[in-house]
KEFITI-718246 format. One record per residue (C-alpha): residue in one letter; x, y, z; residue number from 1. Coordinates in steps of 0.5 Angstrom, whole numbers, plus 500, padded with zeros to 3 digits. Layout:
<recs>
rec residu a; xx X; yy Y; zz Z; num NUM
...
</recs>
This chain:
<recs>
rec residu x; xx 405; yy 356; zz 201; num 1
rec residu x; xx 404; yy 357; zz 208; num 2
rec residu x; xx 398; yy 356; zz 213; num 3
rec residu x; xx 394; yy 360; zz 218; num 4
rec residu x; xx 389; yy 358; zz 222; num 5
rec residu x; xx 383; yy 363; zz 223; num 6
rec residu x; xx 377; yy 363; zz 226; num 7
rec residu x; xx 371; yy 366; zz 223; num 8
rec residu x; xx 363; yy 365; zz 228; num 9
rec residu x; xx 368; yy 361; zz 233; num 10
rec residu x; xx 370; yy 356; zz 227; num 11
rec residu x; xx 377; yy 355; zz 226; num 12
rec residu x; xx 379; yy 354; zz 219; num 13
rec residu x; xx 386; yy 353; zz 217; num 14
rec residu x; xx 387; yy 357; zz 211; num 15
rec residu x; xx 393; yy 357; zz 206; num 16
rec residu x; xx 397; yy 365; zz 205; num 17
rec residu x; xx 402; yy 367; zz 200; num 18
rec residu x; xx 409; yy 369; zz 203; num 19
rec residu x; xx 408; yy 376; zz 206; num 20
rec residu x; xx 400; yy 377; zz 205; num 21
rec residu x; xx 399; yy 374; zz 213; num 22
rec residu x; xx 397; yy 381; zz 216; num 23
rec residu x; xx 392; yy 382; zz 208; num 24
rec residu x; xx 389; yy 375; zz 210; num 25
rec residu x; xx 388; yy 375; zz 217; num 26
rec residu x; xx 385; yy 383; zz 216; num 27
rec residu x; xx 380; yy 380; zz 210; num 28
rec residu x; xx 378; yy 374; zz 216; num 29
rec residu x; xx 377; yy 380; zz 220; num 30
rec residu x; xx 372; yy 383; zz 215; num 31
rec residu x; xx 368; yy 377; zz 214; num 32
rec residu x; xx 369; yy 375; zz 221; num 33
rec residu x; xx 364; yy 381; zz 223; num 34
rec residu x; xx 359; yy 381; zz 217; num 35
rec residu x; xx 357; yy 374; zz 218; num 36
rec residu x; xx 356; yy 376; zz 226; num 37
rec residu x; xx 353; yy 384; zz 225; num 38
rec residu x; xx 348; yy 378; zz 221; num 39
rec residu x; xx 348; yy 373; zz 226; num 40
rec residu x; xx 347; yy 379; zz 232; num 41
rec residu x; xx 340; yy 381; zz 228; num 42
rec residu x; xx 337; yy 375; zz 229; num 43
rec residu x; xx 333; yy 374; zz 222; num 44
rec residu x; xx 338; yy 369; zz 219; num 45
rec residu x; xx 341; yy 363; zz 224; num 46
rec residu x; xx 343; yy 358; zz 218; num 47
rec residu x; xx 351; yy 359; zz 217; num 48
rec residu x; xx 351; yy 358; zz 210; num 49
rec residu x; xx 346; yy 362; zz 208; num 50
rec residu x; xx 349; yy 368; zz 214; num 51
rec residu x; xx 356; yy 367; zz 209; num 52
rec residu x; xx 352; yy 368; zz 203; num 53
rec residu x; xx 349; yy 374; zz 205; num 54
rec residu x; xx 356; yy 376; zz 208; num 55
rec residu x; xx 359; yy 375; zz 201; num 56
rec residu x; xx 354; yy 379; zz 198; num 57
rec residu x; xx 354; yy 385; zz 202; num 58
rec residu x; xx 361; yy 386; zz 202; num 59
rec residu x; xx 360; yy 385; zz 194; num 60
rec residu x; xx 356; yy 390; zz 194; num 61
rec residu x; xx 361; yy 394; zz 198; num 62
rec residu x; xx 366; yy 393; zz 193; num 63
rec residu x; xx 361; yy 395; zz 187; num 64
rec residu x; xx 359; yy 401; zz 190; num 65
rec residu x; xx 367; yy 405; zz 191; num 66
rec residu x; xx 369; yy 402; zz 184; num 67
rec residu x; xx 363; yy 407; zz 182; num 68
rec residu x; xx 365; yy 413; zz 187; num 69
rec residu x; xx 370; yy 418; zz 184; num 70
rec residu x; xx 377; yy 418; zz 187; num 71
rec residu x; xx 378; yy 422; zz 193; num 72
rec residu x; xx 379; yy 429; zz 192; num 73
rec residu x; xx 384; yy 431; zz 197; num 74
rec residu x; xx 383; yy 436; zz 201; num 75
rec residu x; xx 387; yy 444; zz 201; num 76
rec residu x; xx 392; yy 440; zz 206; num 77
rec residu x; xx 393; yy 434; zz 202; num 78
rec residu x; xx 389; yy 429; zz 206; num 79
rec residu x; xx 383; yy 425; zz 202; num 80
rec residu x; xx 381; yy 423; zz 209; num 81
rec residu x; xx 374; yy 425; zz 209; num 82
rec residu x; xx 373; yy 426; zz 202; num 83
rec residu x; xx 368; yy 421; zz 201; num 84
rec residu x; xx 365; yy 416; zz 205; num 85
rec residu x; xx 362; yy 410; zz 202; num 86
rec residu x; xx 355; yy 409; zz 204; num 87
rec residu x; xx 354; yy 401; zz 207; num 88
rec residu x; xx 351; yy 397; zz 204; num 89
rec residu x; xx 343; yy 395; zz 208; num 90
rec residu x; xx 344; yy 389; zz 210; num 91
rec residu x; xx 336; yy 387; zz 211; num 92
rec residu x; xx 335; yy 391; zz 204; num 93
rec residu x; xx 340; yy 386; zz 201; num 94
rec residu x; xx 336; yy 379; zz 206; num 95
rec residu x; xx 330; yy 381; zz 202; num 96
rec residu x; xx 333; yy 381; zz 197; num 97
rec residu x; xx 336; yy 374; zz 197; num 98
rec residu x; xx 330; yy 372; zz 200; num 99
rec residu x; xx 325; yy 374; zz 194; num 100
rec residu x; xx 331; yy 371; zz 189; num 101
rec residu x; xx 331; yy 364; zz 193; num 102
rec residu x; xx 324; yy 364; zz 194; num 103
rec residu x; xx 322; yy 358; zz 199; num 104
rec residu x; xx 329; yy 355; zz 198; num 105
rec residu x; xx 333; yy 355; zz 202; num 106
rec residu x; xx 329; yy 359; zz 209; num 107
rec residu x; xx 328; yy 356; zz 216; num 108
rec residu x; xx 322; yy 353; zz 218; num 109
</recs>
């Protein structure tokens, strides 16, 4: 198996790829990249595990929501694009959330 190395928040990290799945894995640091700083750049989390949990979360969220949408229904032109737009998931709802489920464990003092 191959590795790479990413870098997510400015930590490197080295990862191990299947044969082929570079591009896929460099595009999935991507996305987690900039959901754990849209977090870190609201300012209400600063602890780097709890920004990777609320990251994982929102974008579980995400998945859950277009496994529910209808498929695209292609428009006269055969495109899909626009057909549907996923609606992004609410990262302070979601803060709440974690936070109400956490309770005291786990927030910064």
């Amino acid at each position: 198996m191959k590795q790479i190395e990413a870098t997510i928040l400015g930590q490197s990290y080295v990862l191990a790829c299947p044969p082929g799945g570079e591009a896929l894995l460099l595009e999935a640091v991507n996305i987690v990249d900039r959901e754990m700083s849209a977090i870190r750049d609201a300012g209400k989390v600063k602890a780097r595990e709890r920004m990777a949990v609320l990251a994982a979360l929102n974008l579980a969220y995400q998945r859950a929501e277009l496994m529910q949408l209808p498929a695209p229904v292609p428009a006269p032109n055969g495109s899909t694009r626009g057909a549907f737009d996923a609606p992004a998931a609410d990262v302070d709802a979601l803060i709440r959330r974690i936070d109400a489920a956490l309770g005291d464990d786990g927030l910064l003092l």
